[in-house]
C-alpha positions as CSV (number, residue, x, y, z in Angstrom):
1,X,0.0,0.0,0.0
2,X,2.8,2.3,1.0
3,X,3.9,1.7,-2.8
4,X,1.1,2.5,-4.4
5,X,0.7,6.0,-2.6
6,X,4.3,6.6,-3.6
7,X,3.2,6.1,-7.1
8,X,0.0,8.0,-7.1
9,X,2.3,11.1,-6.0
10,X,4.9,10.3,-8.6
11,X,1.8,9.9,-10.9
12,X,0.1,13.5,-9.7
13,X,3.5,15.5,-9.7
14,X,4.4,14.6,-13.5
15,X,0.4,14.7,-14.3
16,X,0.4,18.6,-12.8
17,X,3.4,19.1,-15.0
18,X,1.3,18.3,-18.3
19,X,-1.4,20.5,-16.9
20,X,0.9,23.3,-16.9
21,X,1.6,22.8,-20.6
22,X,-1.8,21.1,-21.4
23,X,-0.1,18.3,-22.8
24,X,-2.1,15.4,-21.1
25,X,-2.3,12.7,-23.7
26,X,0.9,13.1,-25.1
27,X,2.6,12.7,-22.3
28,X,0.2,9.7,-21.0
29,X,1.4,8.4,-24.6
30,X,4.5,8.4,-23.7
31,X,4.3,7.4,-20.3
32,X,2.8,4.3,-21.1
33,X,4.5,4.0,-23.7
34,X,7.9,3.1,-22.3
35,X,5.7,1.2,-19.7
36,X,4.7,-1.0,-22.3
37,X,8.4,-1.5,-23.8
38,X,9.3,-2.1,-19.5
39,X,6.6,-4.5,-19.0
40,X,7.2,-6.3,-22.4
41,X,10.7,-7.6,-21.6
42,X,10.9,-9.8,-19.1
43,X,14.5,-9.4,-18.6
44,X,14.1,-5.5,-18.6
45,X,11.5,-5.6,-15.8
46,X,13.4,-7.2,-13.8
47,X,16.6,-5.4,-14.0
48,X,15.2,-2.0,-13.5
49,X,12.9,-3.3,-10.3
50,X,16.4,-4.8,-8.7
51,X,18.2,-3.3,-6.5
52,X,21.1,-5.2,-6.4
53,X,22.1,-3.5,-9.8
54,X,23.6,0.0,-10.0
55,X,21.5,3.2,-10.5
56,X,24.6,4.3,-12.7
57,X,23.5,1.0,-14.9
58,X,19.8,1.3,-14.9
59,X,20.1,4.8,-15.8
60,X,22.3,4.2,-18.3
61,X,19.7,1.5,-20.1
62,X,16.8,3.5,-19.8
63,X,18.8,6.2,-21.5
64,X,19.9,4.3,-24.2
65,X,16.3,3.1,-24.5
66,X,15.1,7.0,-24.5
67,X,17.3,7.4,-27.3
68,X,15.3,4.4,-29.6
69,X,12.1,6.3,-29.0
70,X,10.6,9.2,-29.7
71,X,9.5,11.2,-26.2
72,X,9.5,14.9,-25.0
73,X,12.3,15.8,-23.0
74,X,9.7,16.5,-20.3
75,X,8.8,12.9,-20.3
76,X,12.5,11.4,-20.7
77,X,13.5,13.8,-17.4
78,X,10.5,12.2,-15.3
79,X,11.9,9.1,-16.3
80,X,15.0,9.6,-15.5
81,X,14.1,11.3,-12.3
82,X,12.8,7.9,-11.3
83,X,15.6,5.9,-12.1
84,X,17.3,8.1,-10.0
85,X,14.8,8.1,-7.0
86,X,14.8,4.3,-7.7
87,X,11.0,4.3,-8.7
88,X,11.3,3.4,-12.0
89,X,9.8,-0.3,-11.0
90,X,6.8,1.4,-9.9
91,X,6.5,2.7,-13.8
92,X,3.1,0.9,-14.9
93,X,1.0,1.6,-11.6
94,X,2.3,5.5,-12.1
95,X,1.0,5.3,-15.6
96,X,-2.1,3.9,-14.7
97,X,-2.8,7.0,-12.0
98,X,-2.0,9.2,-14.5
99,X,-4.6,7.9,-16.5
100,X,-6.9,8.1,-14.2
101,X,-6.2,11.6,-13.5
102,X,-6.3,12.9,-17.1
103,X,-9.5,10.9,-17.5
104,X,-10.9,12.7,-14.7
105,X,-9.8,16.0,-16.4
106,X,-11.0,14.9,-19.5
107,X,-14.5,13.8,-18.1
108,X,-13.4,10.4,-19.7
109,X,-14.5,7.1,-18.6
110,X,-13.7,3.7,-19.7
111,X,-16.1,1.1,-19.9
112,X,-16.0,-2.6,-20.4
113,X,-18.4,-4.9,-22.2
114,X,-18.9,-8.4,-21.8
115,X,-21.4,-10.3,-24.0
116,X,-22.0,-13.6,-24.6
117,X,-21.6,-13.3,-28.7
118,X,-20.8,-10.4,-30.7
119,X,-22.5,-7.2,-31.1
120,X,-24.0,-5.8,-34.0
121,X,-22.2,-2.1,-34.5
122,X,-25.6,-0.4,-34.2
123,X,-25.7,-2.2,-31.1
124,X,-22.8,-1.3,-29.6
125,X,-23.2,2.6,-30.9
126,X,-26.8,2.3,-28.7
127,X,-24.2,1.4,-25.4
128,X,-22.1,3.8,-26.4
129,X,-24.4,6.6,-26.4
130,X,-26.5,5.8,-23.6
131,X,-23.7,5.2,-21.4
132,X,-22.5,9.1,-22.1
133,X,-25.6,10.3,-21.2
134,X,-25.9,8.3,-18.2
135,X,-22.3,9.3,-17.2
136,X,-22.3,12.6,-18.6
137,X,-19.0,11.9,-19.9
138,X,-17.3,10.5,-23.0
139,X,-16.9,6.7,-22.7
140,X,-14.4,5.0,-24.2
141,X,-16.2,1.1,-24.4
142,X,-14.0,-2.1,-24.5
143,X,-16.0,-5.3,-25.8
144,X,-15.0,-8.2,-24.8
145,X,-16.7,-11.8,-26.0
146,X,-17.6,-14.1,-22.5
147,X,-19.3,-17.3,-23.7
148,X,-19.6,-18.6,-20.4
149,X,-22.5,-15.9,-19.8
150,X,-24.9,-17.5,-21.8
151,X,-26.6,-14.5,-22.7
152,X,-27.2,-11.1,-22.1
153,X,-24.6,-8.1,-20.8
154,X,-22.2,-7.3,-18.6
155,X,-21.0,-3.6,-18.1
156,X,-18.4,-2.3,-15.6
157,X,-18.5,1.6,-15.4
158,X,-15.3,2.3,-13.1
159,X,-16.0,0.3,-9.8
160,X,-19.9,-0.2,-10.9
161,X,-20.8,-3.5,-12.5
162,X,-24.1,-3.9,-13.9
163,X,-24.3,-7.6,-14.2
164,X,-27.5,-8.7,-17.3
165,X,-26.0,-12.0,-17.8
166,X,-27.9,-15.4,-17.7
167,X,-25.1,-17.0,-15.6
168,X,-25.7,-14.4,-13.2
169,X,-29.8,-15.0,-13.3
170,X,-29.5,-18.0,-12.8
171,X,-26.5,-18.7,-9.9
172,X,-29.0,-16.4,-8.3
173,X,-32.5,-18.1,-9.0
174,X,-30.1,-21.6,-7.5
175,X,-29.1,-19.5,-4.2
176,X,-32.6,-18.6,-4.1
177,X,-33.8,-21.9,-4.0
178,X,-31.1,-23.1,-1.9
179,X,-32.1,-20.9,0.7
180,X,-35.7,-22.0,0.7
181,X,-35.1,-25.6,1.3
């Protein structure tokens, strides 16, 4: 826990930062960007996250690694910063703050579908749309195919889950009738 609000700080200073010059999503992009190259190489992760290896070293890969890419120098100088605070193993949860901040800002939110087949795009612009209006923010919906449902729809708005799936109707019809016996 102490880690993650070390990382929501981390995630709020550099966050503040692209506030200042109204550069949220690029520098989300490229946040979670070089999260994405981290996490991807198994080998990578786990030399930046040890601490038996010099900061000297680890600063001198990510460097290198800056270089490859293309990134602001803002960003590059956050990551370094971490490296240097010997953060840099924390990189994904501070990307994932971040995004939550900007989305926030943004008046984003991100929603995920689960249906038991595939929805027809009509469909799916009908979800869309009603969950904006519902929200009052712009939705940005994941769908995702669940054939153990059976049927119906399941949507998670942030922490809410609105659960329209057969499976669910019935594992509750079965505790129902478990309970009357």
């Amino acid at each position: 826990m102490i880690n993650s609000g070390i990382a929501k700080r981390y995630a709020k200073a550099f966050f503040d930062i692209a506030g200042e010059d109204k550069l949220y999503e690029k520098y989300y992009e490229e946040l979670s960007g070089f999260a994405r190259i981290v996490q991807g190489d198994k080998k990578l992760k786990e030399f930046l996250a040890n601490p038996i290896f010099e900061q000297a070293e680890k600063k001198a890969v990510v460097e290198a690694i800056i270089q490859k890419v293309t990134m602001s120098e803002m960003t590059a100088n956050f990551l370094k910063l971490l490296v240097d605070k010997k953060r840099i193993g924390m990189l994904a949860v501070i990307a994932d703050y971040y995004r939550g901040f900007m989305d926030e800002v943004l008046k984003r939110v991100r929603v995920s579908v689960k249906t038991a087949f595939p929805l027809p795009a009509s469909v799916t612009a009908d979800i869309k749309q009603g969950l904006e209006q519902m929200t009052g923010k712009q939705t940005e919906v994941t769908i995702e195919e669940d054939r153990s449902l059976m049927g119906g729809i399941v949507i998670r708005v942030g922490d809410t889950l609105y659960d329209g799936s057969i499976k669910t109707q019935l594992s509750n019809i079965r505790n129902l009738l478990g309970e009357a016996v």
